[in-house]
C-alpha positions in Angstrom: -28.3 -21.9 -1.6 -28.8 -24.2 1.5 -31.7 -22.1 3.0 -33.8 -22.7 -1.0 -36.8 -25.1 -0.6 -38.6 -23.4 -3.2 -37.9 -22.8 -7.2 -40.0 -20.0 -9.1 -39.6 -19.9 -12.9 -40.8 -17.4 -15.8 -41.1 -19.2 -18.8 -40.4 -17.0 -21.9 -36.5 -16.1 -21.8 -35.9 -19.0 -19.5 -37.7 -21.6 -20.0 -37.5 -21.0 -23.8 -34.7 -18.8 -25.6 -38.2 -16.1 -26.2 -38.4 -17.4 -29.5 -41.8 -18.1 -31.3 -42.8 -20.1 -34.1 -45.9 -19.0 -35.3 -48.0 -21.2 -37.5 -50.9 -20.6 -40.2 -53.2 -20.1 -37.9 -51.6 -18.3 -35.4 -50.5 -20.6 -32.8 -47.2 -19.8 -31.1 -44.9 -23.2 -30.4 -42.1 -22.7 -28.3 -39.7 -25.0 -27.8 -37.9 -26.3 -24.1 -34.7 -27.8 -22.8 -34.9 -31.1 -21.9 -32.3 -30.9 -19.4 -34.8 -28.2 -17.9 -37.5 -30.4 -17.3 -35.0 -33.4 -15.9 -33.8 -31.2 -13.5 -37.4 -29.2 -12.4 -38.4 -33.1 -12.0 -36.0 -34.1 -10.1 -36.3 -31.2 -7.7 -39.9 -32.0 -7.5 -39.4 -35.9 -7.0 -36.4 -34.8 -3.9 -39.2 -32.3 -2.6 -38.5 -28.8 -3.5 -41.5 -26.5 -4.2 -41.1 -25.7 -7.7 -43.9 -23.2 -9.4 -44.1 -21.2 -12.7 -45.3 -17.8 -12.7 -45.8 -17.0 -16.5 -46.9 -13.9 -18.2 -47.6 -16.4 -21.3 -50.7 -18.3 -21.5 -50.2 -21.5 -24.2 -51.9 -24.7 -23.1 -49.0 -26.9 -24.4 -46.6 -25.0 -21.8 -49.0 -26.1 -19.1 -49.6 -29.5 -19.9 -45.5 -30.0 -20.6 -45.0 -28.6 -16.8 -47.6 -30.4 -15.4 -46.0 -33.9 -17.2 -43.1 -33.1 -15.0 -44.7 -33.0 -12.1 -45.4 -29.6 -11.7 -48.6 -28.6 -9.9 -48.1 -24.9 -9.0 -48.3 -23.6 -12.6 -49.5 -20.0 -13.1 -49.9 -18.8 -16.4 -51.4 -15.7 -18.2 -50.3 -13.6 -14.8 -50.9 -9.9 -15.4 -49.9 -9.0 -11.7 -46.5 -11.4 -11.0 -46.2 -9.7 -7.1 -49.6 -10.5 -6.3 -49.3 -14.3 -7.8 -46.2 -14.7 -5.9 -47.6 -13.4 -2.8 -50.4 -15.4 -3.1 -48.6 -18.4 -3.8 -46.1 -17.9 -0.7 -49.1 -17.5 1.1 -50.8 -21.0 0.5 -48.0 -22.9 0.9 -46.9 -21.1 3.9 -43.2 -20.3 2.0 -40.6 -17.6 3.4 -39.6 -15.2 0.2 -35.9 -15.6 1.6 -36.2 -19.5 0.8 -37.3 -18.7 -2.6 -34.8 -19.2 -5.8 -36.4 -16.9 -8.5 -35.3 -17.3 -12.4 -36.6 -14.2 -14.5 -35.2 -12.4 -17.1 -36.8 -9.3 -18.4 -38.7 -6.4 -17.1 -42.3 -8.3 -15.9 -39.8 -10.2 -13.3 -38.0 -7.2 -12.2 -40.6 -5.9 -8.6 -41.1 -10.2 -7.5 -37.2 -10.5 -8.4 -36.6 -7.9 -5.7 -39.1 -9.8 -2.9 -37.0 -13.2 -3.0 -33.9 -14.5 -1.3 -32.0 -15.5 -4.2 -33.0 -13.9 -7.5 -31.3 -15.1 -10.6 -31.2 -15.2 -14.6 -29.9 -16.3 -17.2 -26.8 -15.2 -19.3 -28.6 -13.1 -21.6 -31.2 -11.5 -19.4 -32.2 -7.7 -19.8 -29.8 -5.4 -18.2 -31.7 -4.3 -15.7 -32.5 -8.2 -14.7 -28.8 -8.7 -14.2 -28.2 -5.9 -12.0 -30.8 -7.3 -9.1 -29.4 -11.2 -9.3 -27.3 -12.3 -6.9 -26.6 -15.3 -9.8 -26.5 -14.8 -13.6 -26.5 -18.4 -14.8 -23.5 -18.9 -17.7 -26.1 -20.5 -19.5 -28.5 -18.8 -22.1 -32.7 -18.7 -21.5 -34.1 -22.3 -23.3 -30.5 -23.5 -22.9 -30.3 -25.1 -19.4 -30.0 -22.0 -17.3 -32.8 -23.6 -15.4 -31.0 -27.0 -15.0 -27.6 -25.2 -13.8 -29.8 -23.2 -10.6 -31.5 -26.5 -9.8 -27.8 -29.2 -10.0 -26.1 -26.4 -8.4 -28.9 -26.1 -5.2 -29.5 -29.6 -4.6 -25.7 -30.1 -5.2 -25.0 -27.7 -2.4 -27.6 -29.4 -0.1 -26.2 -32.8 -0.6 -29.5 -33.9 -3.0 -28.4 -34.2 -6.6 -26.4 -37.6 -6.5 -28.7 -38.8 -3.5 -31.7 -38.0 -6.3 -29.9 -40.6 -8.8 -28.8 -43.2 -5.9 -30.9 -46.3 -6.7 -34.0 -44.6 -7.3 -33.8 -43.4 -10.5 -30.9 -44.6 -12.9 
């Protein structure tokens, strides 16, 4: 955990608990963990890299993200390898410094290209057998939160975040 500068994030099953409500007229509403979005904020703010490569496509996921600070948000991926890839790229980011939270079978071939894959408790199978984490915390639940405290814990940022700046 002290070599991760960079946090990559699915968003249904981890970000949410991959439930839908669909409306009337067909809109999906998920719903998100606050405690998520306090923690990808803070990593953000303390100067991690922290980018969303989503399957998903709904507008109200990208505008939530990006009202956290969030500007590497990549939704309606088809082709998550390639995104990732791309994204290392640009930013000039090693895979091994990469924390990646997935948790079904579109994560599984970018899970396997980073240096700390992880998931949350009730991840497919096949998820949990590639993470060197499984987070004791469900998807929409704060699994998310618990990878982010426990990295910047590790490298000496979490309190440091909350020291004067932002109590």
């Amino acid at each position: 955990m002290n070599d991760i500068t960079t946090f990559v994030f699915d968003v249904d099953g981890v970000l949410t608990d991959s439930s839908v409500f669909v409306t009337n007229e067909g809109e999906m509403i998920r719903t998100m963990n606050i405690r998520d979005g306090f923690a990808m904020k803070a990593a953000v703010e303390s100067g991690f890299n922290v980018c969303i490569i989503s399957g998903g496509s709904n507008e109200g996921v990208r505008i939530r993200l990006s009202n956290l600070g969030l500007t590497d948000i990549y939704l309606g991926t088809p082709d998550k390898v390639k995104t990732f890839k791309e994204y290392t790229n640009i930013h000039n980011i090693k895979p091994e410094n990469v924390l990646y939270m997935g948790d079904d079978i579109p994560d599984f071939h970018v899970m396997k290209l980073v240096g700390l894959p992880t998931c949350p408790q009730d991840a497919s199978p096949e998820i949990k057998n590639i993470c060197r984490y499984v987070s004791h915390v469900k998807g929409g639940r704060g699994c998310v939160r618990d990878v982010i405290e426990q990295v910047m814990k590790v490298q000496g940022k979490w309190m440091e975040y909350f020291n004067g700046k932002h109590d």
